[in-house]
N, C-alpha and C positions, 0 to 999 in steps of 0.2 A: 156495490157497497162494501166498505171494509169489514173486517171479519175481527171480532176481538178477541183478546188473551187475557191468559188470566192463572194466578198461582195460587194453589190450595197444600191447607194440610195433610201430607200424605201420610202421616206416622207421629203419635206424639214419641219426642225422643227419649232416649235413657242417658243421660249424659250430657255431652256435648252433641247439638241437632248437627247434620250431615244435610249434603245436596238433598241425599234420600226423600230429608222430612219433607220435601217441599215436589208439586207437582207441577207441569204447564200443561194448561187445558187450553183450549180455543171451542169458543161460544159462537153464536152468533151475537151483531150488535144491538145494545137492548133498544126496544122501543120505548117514548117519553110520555108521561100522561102527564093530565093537566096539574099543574106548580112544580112542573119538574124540571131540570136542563140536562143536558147531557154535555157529560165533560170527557174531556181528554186529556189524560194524564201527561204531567209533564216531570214533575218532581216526586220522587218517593222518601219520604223519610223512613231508615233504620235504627231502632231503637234498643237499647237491652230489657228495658220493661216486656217486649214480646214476647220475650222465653218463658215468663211465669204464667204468659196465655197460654202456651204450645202444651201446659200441664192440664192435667183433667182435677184439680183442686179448687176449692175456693178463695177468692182475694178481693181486694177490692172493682175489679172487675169478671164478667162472665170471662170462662176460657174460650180458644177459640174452637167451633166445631173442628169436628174429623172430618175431612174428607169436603172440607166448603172453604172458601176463597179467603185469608188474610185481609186484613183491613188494619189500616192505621194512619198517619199523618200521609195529605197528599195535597203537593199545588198544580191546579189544572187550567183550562182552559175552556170556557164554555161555548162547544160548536154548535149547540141547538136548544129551544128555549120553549117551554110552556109557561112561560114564570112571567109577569108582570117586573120580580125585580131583577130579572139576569138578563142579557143579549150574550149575543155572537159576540164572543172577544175580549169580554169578562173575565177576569183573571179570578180564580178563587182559589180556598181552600178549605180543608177539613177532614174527619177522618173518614177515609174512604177505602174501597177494596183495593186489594191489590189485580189491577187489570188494566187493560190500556186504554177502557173506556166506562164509564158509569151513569146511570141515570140515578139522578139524587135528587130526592126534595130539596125545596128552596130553602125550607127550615136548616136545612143540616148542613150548608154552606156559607162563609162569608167571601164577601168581594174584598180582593188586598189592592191599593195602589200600587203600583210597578215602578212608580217615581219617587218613590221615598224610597227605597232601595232594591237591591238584587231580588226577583221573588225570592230565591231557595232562602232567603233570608228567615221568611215566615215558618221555614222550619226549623230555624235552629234560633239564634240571636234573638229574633223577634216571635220565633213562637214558643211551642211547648218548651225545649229546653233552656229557652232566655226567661220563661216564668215562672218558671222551678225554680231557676238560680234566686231570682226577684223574692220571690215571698218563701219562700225556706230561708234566705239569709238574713232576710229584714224582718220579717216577721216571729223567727224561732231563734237563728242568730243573734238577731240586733246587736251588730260589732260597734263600740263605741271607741272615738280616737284615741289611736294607741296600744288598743287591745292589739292581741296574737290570732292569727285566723291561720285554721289550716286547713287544706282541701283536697281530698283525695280524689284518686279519677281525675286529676285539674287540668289535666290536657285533652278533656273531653266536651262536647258542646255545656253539658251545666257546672262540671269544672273550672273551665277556664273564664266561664262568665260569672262564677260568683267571688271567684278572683279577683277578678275588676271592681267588681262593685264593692267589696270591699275595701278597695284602694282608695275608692272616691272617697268612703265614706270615715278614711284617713287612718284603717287597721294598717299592722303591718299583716302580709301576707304571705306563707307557706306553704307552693304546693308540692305535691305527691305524683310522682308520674312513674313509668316505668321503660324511659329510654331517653338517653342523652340525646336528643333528636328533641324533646319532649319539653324538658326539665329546659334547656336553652331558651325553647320557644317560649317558654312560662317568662324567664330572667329579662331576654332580652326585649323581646315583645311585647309583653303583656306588662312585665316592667312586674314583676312577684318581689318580693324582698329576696326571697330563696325559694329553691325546691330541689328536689332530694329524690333521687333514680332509688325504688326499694330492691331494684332487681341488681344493684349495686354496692347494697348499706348489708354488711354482715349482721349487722346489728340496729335495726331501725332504733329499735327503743333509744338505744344511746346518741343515736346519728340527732334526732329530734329532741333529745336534752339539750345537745349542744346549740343546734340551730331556734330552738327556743328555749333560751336559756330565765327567762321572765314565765316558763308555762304556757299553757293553751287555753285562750280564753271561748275562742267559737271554734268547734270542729264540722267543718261539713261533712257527711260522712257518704259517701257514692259507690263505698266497697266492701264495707265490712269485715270479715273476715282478719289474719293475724297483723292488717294494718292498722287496722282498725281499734284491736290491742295496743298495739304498741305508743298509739295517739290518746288513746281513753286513760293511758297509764300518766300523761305529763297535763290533763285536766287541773287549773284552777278550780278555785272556792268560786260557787256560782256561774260555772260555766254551762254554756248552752250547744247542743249535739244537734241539727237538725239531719236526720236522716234519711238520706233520699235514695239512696239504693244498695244493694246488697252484690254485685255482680260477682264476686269472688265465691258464691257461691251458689248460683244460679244453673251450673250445670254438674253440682254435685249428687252423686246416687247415695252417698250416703250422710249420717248425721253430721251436721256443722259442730264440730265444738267447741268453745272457746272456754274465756277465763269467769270467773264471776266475778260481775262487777256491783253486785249488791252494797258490799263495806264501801268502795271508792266512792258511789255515789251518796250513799248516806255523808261518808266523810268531807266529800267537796262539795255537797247541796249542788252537784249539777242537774240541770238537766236534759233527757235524751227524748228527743218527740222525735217518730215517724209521721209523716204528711203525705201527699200526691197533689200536684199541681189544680186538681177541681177539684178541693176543699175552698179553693180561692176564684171559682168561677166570676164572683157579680165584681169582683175589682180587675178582670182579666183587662179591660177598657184604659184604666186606670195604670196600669202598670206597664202596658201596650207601647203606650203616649211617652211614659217617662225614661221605655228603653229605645226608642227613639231618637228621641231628644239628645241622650246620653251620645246615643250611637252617629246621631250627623256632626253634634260636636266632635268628635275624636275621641270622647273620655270612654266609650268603646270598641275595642275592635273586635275580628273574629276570623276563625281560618274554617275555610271549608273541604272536605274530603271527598269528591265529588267522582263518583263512579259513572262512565256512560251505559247504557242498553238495559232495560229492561226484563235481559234474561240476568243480569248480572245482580239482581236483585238478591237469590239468595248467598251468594257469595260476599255482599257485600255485609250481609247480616251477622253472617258467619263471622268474617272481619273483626269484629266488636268485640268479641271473644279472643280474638289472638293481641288484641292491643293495634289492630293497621292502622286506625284511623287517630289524627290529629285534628281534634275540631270534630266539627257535626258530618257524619258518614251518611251520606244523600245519593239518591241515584239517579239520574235526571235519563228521561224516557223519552224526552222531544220537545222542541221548540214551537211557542206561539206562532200559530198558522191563520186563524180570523178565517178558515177555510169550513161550507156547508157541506156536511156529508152526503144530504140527500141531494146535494144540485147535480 
């Protein structure tokens, strides 16, 4: 019988997290009670949300323990089943440990088709990061034809998808990256109106007058920090901030400071909402269907950053932090096999 793996948190970090923070353990493989399947990983999603787990703070979710095994987006494969609604063969997903193999309730899993598209899909386009993009842009956003949309992080899995969406939904579109590698793939690809390299703009503030020269009427915001400035500063009357992630400062030890933006906002009646993609759980069905749709017509695409091996898990995490990745950063652990462990 195979023997499973599995990586835990070795250290919360002070900074930027290191190989250090991260451990490889080997288990034995768990045994299945009844409504349970036992899956095998195949897909790992990495995210920057993880890091404000690896803190011992409060947030919207629990941290994660010391010294107990990561968990987060996984698509697997179910090689055994006490479950009425899983078999052998069963493509699934959901947030699960990080290990090469899991026994999960049937609750805590859904079955993906394989033929509506690539699985790793369900972690980035089609899942958590395509419904962040979805209801932060539509819902906190709501870009109306014509408006100015800008997007920072836009070369990132919720970046580059709220990109699009606001294309369809006939903004013009502005994003923010941080390499000529990046900002092209935005222009030419994705088809952005512009986008603007900051690690190349002496002067963002002024780089962003220029190239919105009408103002900023939706800012997606994914980074916070002196971009973030420099975007909050060309804000329209009534414009709308939806805030989705802060990454610029995510591995800082000390105070973040910025500008006060008290007077601006009183003066533009914007508004700035922070969210998380399960404020919108009971529409997840709903918005599922319509990136979909979107995505076999053409009117979305998407690039994936696809690391192999299973030890390369935290390097790939790490990643995320240095800018490596283009598109959604996934680690794929192994191919559908429809293979019984215990035969």
């Amino acid at each position: 019988m195979e023997q499973n793996e599995q990586i835990v948190l070795a250290e919360r970090p002070q900074g930027l997290p290191s190989i250090e923070t991260f451990q490889f353990k080997k288990i034995p493989l768990p045994d299945i009670q009844e409504k349970e399947v036992l899956v095998r990983t195949l897909y790992v999603s990495v995210d920057p949300y993880m890091r404000g787990r690896m803190q011992d703070q409060k947030s919207y979710v629990p941290p994660f323990p010391l010294g107990e095994v990561i968990n987060g987006g996984v698509i697997g494969e179910v090689v055994g089943s006490r479950s009425d609604f899983f078999t052998k063969g069963d493509i699934v997903t959901g947030s699960l440990d990080w290990q090469k193999f899991s026994a999960v309730r049937e609750d805590n899993i859904r079955k993906i088709d394989p033929e509506v598209a690539p699985i790793s899909t369900h972690l980035g386009i089609l899942g958590m990061p395509g419904l962040t993009a979805y209801f932060g842009l539509l819902d906190i956003g709501a870009p109306q034809k014509g408006e100015t949309v800008v997007v920072s992080g836009a070369a990132g899995a919720v970046g580059s998808t709220v990109g699009q969406i606001a294309k369809i939904k006939g903004a013009r579109v502005v994003g923010i990256a941080g390499t000529d590698e990046k900002t092209s793939w935005l222009k030419t690809e994705l088809e952005f109106d512009e986008a603007l390299n900051y690690n190349k703009e002496d002067d963002l503030q002024r780089a962003l007058a220029s190239t919105c020269p009408e103002g900023v009427d939706v800012y997606f915001d994914n980074v916070g920090g002196p971009i973030s400035d420099a975007v909050l500063s060309q804000l329209n009357a009534f414009a709308r901030v939806p805030v989705c992630g802060a990454i610029s400062s995510y591995n800082k030890t000390e105070a973040d400071l910025g500008p006060r933006i008290q007077p601006q906002l009183i003066k533009t009646r914007a508004l700035i909402k922070g969210f998380i993609v399960g404020d919108y759980q009971e529409q997840f069905g709903e918005a599922s269907a319509e990136l979909g749709k979107w995505l076999q017509s053409g009117k979305l695409t998407y690039k994936e950053n696809i690391v192999e091996g299973f030890e390369k898990i935290p390097s790939a995490f790490l990643g995320l932090f240095k800018g490596e990745n283009v598109g959604k950063q996934i680690v794929k652990v192994g191919e559908p096999q429809q293979k019984d462990l215990n035969s």
